[in-house]
N, C-alpha and C positions, 0 to 999 in steps of 0.2 A: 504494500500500500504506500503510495505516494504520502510525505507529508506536507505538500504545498499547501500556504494559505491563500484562499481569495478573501478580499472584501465585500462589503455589498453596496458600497461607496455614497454608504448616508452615515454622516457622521457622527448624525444625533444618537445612533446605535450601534456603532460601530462592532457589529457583529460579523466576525470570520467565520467561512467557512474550510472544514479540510476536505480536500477530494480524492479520490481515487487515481490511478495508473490512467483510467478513459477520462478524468475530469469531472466524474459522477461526484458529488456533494455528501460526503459520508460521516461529517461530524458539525457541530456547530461549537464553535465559542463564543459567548456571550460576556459581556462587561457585568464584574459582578452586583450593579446596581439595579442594571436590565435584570439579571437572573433572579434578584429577590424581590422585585416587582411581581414580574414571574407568579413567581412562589403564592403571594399576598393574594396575587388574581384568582389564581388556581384555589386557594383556600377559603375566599370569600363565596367563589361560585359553587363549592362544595358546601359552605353553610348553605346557601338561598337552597342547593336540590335538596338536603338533608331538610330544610323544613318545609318545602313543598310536600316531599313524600310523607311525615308528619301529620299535615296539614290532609292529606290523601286518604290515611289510613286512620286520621281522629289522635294519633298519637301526642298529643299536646295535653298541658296542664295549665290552667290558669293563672299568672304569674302571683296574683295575692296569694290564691287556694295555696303556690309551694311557700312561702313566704310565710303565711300563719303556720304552717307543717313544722317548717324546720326553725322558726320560735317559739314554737310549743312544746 
């Protein structure tokens, strides 16, 4: 495997990529501010599906209802 880097020549994301022997695209480097953006995206959109299905299945509590619970 080839280690050349390309760019993607926006500099606001300056994200590399590595490619292969044919030029094929086979890794990505990312700047680690981009990658824990990322991360934040990726986590925030797993809350909203986690409380849609929740919200699907009735599995919710009413936030006083746990609130008297666990000061009582």
């Amino acid at each position: 495997m080839a280690r050349k880097t390309t760019k993607n020549g926006n500099s606001k994301t300056d994200v590399r990529y590595i490619v292969n022997d044919k030029g094929e695209k086979t890794e990505v480097v990312l700047p680690i501010g981009l990658y824990e953006r990322l991360l934040d995206e990726i986590e925030e959109l797993q809350d909203i599906n986690d409380f849609d299905e929740a919200m699907e299945k009735g599995e919710w509590e009413d936030f006083e209802e746990v609130v008297r619970r666990i000061v009582l």
